[in-house]
N, C-alpha and C positions, 0 to 999 in steps of 0.2 A: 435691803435698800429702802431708802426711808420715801415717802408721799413725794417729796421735793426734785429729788432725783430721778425717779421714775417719771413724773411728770416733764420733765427735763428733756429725758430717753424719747419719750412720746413725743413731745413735739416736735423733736428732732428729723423725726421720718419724715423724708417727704412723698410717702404716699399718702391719700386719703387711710385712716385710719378709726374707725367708729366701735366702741362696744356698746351691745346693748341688752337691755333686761330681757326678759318673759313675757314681757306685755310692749316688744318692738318698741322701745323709747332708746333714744340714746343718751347714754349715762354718761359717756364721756367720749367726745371727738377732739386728734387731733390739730396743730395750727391747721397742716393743709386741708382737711376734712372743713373746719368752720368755715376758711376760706371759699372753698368750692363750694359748699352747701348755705354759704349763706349764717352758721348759726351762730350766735351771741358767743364773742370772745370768752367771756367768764362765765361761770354756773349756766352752759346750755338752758335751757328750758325744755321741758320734756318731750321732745318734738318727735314721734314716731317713725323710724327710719324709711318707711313704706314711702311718707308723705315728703318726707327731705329728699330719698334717692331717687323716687316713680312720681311724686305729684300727683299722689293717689290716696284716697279716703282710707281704703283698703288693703292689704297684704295683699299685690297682684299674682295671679296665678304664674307660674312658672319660675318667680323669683327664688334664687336655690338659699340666701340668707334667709327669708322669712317661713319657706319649706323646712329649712335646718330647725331653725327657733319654734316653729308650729311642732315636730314630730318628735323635738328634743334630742337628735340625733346630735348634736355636738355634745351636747350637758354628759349625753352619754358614754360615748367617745373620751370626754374626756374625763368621767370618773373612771376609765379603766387604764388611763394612763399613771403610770409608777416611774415617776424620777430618780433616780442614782444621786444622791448631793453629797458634800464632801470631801475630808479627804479618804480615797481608798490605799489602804496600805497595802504596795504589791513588791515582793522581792523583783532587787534590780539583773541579780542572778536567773531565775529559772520561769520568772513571773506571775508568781502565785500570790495570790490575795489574801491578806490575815484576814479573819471572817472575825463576828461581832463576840464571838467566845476564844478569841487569840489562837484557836487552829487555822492552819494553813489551807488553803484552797484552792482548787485551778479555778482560773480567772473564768470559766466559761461557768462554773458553776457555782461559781458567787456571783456571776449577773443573773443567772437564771435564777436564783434562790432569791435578788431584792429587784426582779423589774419581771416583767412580761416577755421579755427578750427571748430570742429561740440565734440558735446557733446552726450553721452549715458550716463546713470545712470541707477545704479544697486546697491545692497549692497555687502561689502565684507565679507569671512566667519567671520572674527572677529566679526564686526556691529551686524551680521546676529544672530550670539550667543544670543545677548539680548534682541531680541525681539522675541514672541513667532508669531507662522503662524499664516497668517489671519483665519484661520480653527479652532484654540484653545478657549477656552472660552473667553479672552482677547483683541478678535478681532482684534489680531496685536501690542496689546500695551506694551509699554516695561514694564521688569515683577521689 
C-alpha cells in the first residue's frame, strides 16, 4: 500500500487517531485528531502529545499513552508480534498446509512454526451434536 492510500485509510477514521515518536511528538494525526486537537491541517508541527491532549508542559502522571511510550511497553509488545501474510496454501480436502519446503502440514503446526500463536482444541456445540459422550454405549463414536 503506497504513502497516498494509507493516508487516505487514516483520514478516514473517524476517531481521533495520533502516532507518536519516543520523545511524545506527534508525527502524524489523523482529520479528526487535527480537528479536535487543534493541529495544523498539513506537516503538524512537532507539538508533544502531553501538551495537545492534558495542556500540560509535561508527560502527566497516570496517563497510560505516555506510561506506554516512557517504559517502551508497546515498542516491545510489538517486536514480539509475528504476522502470517500471504497466500497459505491449504488442501481443500483434509486442510493441511504446504509448508515453505512443499511438505504437507496440519494447519496447527504451520502456525505455530510462523507466528507466536498457541493452539487449545475443543469441540463446538454443533460438532458436539454428533457424537454421542464417551459414557454412552458408542464409546464416543459418531452415531
Amino acid at each position: 500500500m503506497d504513502d497516498v492510500n494509507w493516508q487516505e485509510i487514516f483520514d478516514t477514521l473517524t476517531d481521533m487517531v495520533t502516532i507518536h515518536d519516543a520523545e511524545f511528538r506527534i508525527v502524524k494525526a489523523n482529520t479528526a485528531a487535527r480537528k479536535l486537537l487543534g493541529l495544523p491541517f498539513v506537516n503538524p508541527t512537532p507539538t508533544r502529545c502531553f501538551r495537545a491532549f492534558h495542556g500540560a508542559s509535561e508527560p502527566p502522571p497516570g496517563c497510560p499513552s505516555c506510561s506506554c511510550m516512557a517504559t517502551r511497553e508497546l515498542s516491545d509488545a510489538l517486536d514480539r508480534i509475528k504476522t502470517l501474510k500471504g497466500l497459505i496454501p491449504i488442501c481443500s480436502w483434509c486442510g493441511s498446509v504446504r509448508n515453505d519446503r512443499g511438505y504437507w502440514a496440519s494447519l496447527e503446526s504451520y502456525v505455530r512454526d510462523h507466528s507466536d500463536a498457541r493452539f487449545s482444541h475443543g469441540i463446538c456445540p454443533e460438532c458436539a451434536t454428533g457424537f454421542d459422550s464417551p459414557d454412552d454405549q458408542n464409546d464416543g463414536k459418531q452415531r
